[in-house]
N, CA and C atoms as a LAMMPS dump frame, in Angstrom:
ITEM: TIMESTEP
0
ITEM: NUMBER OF ATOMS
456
ITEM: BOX BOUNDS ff ff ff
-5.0000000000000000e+02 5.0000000000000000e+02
-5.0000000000000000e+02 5.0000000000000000e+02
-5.0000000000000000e+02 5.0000000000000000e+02
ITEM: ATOMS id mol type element x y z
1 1 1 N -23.649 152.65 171.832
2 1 2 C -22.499 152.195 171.071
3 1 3 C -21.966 150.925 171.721
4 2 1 N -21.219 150.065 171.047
5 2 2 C -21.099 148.634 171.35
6 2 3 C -19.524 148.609 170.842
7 3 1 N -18.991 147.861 171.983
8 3 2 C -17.684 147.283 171.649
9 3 3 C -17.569 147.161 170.095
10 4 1 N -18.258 146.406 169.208
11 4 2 C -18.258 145.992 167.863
12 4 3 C -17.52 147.383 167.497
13 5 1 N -18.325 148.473 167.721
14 5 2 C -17.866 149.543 166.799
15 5 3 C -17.224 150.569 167.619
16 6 1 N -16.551 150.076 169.014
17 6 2 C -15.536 150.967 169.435
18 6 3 C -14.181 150.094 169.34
19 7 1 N -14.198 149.134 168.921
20 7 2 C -13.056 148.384 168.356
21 7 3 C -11.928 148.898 167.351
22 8 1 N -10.708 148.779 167.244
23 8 2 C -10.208 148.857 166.649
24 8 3 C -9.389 148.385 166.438
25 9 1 N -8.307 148.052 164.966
26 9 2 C -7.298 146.94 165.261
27 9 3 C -6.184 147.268 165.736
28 10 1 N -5.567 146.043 166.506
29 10 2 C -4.194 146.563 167.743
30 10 3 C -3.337 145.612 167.152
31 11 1 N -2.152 145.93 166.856
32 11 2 C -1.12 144.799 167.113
33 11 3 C -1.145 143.816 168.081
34 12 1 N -0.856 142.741 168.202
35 12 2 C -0.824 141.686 169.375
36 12 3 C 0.624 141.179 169.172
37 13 1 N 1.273 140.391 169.716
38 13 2 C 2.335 139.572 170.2
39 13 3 C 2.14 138.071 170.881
40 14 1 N 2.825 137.048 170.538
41 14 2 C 2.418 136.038 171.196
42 14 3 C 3.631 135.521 171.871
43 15 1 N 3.271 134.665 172.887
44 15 2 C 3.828 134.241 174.395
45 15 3 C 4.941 133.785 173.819
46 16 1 N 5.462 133.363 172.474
47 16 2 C 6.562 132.577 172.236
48 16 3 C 7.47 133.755 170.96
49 17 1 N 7.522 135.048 170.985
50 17 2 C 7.526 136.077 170.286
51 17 3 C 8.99 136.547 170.735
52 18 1 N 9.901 136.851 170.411
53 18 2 C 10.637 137.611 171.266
54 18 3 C 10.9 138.987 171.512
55 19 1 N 11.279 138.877 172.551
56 19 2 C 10.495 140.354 173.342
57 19 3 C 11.013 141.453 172.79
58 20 1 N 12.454 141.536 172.709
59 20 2 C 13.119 142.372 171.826
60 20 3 C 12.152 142.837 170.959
61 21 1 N 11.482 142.066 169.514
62 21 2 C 10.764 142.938 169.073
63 21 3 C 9.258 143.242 169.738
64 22 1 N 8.719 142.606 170.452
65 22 2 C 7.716 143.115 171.188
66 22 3 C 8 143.971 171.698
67 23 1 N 9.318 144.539 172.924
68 23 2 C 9.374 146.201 173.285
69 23 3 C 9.715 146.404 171.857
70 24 1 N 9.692 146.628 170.755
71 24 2 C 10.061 147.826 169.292
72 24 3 C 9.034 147.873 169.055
73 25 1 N 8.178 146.545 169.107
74 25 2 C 6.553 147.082 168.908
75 25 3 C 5.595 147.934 169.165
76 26 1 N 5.943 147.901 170.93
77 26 2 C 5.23 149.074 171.563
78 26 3 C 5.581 150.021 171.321
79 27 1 N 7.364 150.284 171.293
80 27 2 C 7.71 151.47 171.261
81 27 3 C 7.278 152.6 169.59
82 28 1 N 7.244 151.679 168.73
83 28 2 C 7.082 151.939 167.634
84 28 3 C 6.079 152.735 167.644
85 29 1 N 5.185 151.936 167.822
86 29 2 C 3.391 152.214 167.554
87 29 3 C 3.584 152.846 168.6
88 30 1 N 3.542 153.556 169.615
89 30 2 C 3.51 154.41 170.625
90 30 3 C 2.234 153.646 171.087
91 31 1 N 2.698 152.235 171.568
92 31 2 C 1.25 151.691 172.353
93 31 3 C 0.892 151.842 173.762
94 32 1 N -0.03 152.11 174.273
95 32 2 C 0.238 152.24 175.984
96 32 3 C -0.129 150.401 176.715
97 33 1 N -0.214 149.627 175.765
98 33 2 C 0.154 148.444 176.297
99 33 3 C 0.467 147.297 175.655
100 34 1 N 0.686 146.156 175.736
101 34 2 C 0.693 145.204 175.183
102 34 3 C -0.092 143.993 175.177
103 35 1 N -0.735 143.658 173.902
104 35 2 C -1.564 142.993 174.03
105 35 3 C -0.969 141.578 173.376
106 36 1 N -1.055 140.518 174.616
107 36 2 C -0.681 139.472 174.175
108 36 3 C -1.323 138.188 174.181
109 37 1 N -1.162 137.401 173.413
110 37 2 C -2.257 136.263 172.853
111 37 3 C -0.923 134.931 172.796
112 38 1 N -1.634 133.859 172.882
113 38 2 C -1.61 132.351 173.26
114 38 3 C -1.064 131.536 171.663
115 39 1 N -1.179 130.582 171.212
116 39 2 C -0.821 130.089 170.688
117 39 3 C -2.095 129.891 169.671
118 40 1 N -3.46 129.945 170.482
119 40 2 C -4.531 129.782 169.492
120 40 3 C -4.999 131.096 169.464
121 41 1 N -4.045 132.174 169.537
122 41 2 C -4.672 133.444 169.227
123 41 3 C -5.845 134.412 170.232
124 42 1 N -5.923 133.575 171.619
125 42 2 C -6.638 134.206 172.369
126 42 3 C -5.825 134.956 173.37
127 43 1 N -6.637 135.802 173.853
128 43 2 C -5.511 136.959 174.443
129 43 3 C -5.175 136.264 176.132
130 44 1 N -3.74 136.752 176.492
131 44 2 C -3.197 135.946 177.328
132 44 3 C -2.796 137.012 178.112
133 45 1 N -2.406 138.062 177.896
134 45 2 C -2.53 138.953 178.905
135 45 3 C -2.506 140.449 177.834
136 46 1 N -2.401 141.634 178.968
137 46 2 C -2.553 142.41 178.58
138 46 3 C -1.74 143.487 179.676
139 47 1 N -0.389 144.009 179.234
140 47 2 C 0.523 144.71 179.962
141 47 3 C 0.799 145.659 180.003
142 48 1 N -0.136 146.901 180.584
143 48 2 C 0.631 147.969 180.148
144 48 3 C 2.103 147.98 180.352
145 49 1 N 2.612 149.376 179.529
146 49 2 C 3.9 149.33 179.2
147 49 3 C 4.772 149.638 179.825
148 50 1 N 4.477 150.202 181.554
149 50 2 C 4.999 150.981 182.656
150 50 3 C 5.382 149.218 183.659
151 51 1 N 4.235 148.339 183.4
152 51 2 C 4.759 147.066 184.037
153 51 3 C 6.026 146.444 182.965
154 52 1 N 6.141 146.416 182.151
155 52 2 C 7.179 146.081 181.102
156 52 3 C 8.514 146.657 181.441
157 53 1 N 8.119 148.333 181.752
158 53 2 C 9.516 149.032 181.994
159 53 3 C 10.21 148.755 183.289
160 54 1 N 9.58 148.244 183.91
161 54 2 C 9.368 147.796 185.352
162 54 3 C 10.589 146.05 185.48
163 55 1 N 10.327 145.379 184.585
164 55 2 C 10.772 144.409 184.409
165 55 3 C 11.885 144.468 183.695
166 56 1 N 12.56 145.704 183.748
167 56 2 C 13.577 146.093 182.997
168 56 3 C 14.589 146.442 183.698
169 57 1 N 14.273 147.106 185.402
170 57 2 C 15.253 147.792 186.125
171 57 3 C 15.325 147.248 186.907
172 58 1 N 16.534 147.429 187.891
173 58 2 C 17.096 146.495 189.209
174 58 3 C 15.877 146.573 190.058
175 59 1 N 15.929 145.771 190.349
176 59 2 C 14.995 145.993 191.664
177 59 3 C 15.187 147.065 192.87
178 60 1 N 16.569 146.655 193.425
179 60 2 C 17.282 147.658 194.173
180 60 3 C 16.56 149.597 193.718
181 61 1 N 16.228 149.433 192.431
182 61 2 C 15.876 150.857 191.743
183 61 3 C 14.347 150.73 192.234
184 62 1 N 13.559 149.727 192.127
185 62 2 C 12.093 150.077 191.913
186 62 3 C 11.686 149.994 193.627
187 63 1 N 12.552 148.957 194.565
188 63 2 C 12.148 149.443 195.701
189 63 3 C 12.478 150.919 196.332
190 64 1 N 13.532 151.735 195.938
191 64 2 C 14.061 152.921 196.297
192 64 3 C 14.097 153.91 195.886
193 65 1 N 13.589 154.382 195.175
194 65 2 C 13.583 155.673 194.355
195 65 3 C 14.727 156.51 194.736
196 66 1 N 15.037 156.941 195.882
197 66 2 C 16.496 157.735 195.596
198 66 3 C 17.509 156.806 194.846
199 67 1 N 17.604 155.352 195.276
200 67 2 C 18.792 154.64 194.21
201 67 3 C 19.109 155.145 192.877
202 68 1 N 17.535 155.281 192.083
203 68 2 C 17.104 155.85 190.91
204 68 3 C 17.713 157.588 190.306
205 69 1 N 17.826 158.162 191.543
206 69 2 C 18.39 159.157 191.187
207 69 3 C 19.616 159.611 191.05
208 70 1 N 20.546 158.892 191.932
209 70 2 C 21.869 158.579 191.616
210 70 3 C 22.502 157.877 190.656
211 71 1 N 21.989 157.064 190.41
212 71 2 C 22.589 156.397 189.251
213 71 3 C 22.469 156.735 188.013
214 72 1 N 23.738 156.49 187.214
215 72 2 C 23.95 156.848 186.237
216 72 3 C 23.125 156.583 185.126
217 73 1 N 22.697 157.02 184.073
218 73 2 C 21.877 156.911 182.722
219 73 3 C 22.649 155.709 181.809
220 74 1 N 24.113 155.257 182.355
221 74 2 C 24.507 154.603 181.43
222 74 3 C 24.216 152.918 182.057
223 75 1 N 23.431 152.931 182.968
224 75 2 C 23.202 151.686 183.492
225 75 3 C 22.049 151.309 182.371
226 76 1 N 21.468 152.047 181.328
227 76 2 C 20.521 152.264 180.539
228 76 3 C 21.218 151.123 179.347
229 77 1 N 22.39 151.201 179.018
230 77 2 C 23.003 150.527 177.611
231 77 3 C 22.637 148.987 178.498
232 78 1 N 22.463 148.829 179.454
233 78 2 C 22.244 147.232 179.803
234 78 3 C 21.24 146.866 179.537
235 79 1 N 19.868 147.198 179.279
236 79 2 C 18.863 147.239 179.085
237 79 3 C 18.679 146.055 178.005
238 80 1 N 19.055 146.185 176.685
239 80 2 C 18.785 145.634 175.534
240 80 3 C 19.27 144.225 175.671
241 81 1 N 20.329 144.185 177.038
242 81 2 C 20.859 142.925 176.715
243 81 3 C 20.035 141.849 177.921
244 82 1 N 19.514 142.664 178.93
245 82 2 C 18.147 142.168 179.423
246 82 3 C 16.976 141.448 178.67
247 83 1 N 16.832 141.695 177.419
248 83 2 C 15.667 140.997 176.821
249 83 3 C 16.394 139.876 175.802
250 84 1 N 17.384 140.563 175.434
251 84 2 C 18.331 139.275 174.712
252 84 3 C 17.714 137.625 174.778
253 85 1 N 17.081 136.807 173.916
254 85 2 C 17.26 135.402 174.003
255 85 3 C 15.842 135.691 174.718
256 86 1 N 14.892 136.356 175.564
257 86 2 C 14.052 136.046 176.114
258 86 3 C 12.83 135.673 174.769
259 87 1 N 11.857 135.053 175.694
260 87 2 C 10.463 135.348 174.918
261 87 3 C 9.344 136.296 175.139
262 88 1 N 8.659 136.563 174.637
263 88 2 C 7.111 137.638 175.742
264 88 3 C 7.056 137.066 176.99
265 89 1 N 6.769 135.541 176.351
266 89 2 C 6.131 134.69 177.944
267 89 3 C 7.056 134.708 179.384
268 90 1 N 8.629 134.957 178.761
269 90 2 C 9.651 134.818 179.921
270 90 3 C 9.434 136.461 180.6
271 91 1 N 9.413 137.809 179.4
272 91 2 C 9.752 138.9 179.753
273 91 3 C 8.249 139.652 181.108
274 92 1 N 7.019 138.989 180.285
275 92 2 C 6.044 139.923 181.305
276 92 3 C 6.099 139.005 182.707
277 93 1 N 5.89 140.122 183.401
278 93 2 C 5.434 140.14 185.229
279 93 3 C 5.15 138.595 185.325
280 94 1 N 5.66 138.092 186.914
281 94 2 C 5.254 137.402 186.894
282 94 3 C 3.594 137.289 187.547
283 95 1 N 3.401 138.097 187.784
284 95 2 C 2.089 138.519 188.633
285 95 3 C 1.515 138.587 187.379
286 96 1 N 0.692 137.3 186.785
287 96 2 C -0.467 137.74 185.441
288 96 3 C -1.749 137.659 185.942
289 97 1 N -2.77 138.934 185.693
290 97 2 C -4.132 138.485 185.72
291 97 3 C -4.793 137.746 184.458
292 98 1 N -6.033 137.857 184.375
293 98 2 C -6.501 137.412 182.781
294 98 3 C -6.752 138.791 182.737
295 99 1 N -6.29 138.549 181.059
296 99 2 C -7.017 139.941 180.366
297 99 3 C -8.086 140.147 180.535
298 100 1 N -8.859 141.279 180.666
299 100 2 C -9.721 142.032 180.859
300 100 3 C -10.55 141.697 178.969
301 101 1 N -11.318 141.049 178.894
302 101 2 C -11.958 140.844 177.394
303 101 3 C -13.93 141.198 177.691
304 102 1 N -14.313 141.496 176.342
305 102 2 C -15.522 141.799 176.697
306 102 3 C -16.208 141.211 175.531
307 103 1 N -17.697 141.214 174.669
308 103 2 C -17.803 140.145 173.761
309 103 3 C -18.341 141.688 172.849
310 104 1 N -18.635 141.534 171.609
311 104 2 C -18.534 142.294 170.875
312 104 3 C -20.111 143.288 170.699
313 105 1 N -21.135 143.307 171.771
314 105 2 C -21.936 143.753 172.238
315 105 3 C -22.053 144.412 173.088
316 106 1 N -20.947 144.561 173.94
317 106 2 C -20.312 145.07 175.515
318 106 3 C -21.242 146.373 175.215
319 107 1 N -21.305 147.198 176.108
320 107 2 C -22.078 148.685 176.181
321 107 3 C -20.788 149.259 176.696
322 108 1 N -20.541 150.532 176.478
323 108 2 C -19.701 151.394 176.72
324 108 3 C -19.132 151.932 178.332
325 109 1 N -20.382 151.675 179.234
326 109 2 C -20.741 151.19 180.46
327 109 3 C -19.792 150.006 181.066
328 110 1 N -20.246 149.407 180.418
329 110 2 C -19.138 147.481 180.703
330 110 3 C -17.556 147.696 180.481
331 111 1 N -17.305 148.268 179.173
332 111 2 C -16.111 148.921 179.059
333 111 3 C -15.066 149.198 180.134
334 112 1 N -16.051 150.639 180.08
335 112 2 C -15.448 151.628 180.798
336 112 3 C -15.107 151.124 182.25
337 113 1 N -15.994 150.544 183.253
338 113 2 C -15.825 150.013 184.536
339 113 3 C -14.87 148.779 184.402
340 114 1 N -14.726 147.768 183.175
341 114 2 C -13.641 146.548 183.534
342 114 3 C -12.667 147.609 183.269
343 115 1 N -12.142 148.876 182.469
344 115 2 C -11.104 149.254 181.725
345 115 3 C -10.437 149.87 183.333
346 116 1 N -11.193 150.481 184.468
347 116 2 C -11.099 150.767 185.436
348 116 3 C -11.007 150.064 186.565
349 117 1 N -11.867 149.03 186.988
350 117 2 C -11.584 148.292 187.676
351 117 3 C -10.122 147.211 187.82
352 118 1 N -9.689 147.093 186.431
353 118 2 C -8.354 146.214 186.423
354 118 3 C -7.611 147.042 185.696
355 119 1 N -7.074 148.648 186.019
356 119 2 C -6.148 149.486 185.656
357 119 3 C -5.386 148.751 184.319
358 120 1 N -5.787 148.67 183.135
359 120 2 C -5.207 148.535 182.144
360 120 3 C -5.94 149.682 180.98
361 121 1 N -5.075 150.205 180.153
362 121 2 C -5.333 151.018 179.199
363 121 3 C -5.949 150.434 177.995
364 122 1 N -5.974 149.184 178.228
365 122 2 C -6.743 148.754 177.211
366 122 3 C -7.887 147.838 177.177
367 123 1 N -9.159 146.824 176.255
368 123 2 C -9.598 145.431 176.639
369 123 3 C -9.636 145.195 175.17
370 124 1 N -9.665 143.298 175.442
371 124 2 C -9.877 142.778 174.07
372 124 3 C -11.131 142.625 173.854
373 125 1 N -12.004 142.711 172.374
374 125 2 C -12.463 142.347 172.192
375 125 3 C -12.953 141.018 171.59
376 126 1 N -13.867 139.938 172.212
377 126 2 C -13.236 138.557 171.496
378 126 3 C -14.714 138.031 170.829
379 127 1 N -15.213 137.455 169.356
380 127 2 C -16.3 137.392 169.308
381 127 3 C -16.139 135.93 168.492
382 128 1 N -17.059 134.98 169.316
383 128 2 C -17.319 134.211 168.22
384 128 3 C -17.447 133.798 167.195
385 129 1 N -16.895 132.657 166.565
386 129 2 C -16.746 132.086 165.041
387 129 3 C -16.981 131.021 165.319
388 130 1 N -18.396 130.277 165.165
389 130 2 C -18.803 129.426 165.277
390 130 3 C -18.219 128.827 167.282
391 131 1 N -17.509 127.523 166.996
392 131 2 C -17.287 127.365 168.049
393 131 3 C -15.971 127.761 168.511
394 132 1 N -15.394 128.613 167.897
395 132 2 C -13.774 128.984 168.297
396 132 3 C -14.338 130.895 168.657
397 133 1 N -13.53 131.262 169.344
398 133 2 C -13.614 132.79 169.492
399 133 3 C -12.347 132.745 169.106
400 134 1 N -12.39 134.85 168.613
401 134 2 C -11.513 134.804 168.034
402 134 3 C -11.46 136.636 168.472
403 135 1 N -10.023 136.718 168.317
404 135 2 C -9.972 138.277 168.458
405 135 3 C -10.067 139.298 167.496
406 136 1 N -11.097 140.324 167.754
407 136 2 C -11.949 140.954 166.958
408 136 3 C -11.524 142.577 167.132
409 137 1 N -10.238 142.512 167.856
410 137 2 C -9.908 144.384 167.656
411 137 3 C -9.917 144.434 169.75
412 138 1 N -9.382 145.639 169.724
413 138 2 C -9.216 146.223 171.234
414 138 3 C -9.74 147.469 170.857
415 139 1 N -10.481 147.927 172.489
416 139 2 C -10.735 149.308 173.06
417 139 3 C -9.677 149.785 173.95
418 140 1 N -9.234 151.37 173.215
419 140 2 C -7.986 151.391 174
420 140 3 C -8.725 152.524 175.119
421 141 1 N -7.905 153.258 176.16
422 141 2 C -8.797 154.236 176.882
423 141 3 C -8.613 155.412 176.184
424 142 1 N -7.605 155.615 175.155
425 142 2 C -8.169 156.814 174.205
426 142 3 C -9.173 157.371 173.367
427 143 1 N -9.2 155.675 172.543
428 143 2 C -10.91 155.697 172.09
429 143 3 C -12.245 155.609 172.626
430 144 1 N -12.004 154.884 174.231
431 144 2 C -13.327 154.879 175.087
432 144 3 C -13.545 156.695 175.675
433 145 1 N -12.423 157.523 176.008
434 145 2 C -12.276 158.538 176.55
435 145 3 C -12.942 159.58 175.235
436 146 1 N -12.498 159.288 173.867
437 146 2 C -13.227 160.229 172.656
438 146 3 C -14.617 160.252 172.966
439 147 1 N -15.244 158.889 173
440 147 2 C -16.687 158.435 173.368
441 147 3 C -17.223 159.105 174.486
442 148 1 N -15.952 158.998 175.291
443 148 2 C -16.722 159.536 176.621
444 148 3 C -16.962 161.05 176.92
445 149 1 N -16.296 161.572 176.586
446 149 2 C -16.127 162.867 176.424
447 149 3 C -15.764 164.012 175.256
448 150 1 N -16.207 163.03 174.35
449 150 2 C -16.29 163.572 172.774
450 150 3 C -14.965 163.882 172.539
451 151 1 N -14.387 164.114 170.784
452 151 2 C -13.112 164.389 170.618
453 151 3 C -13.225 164.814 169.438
454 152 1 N -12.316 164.906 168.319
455 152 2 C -12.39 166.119 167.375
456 152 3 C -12.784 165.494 166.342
């Protein structure tokens, strides 16, 4: 089996998007990441959604975990006004790798080890159109995991 036909289509978001609805996006679709693309539509990163939530809380919280437990739930209503006015490109990490992409022949093998090797729940698939590539659907690790271990 080949990327081609473990593909499927994902929502994307682009770098100049605002984030506000990019987190409703994820949250919506119950995505486990975000897949985000450039201006010519090629993918620009790829976030899961635990680095997103991450970019949401004090720091003071993510270095300390007891901080986290004391504090109140209503430090939560600040949240929304955190993404306020931002874009995708301002809101993800600043730590970006490149997305993890594979070409639309990939073996399930290739997959599975980039999907592991660079801890993301998802990869793009990107396949040529003449001389432009273009994005052709994502493998998420739910659908590589059906494959891998059969599903209903």
């Amino acid at each position: 089996m080949s990327a081609r036909e473990l593909a499927e289509p994902y929502p994307s978001v682009s770098t100049d998007d605002d984030a506000t609805d990019a987190a409703r996006l994820l949250a919506e679709h119950k995505l486990p990441a975000l897949l985000v693309v450039d201006r010519d539509g090629q993918p620009y990163a790829i976030v899961p959604g635990s680095q997103l939530i991450a970019q949401l809380l004090p720091e003071f919280v993510l270095e300390d975990p007891l901080f986290a437990a004391v504090i109140d739930d209503r430090e939560l209503d600040e949240v929304p006004g955190k993404l306020a006015g931002l874009t995708v490109a301002e809101w993800l990490p600043r730590r970006r790798f490149r997305p993890p992409t594979v070409g639309p022949d990939a073996s399930v093998m290739h997959i599975a080890a980039l999907m592991a090797r660079t801890h993301t729940p998802l990869v793009a698939v990107v396949e040529r159109d003449g001389d432009q590539p273009r994005l052709a659907g994502a493998v998420t690790a739910a659908r590589l995991m059906e494959r891998l271990v059969g599903g209903s």
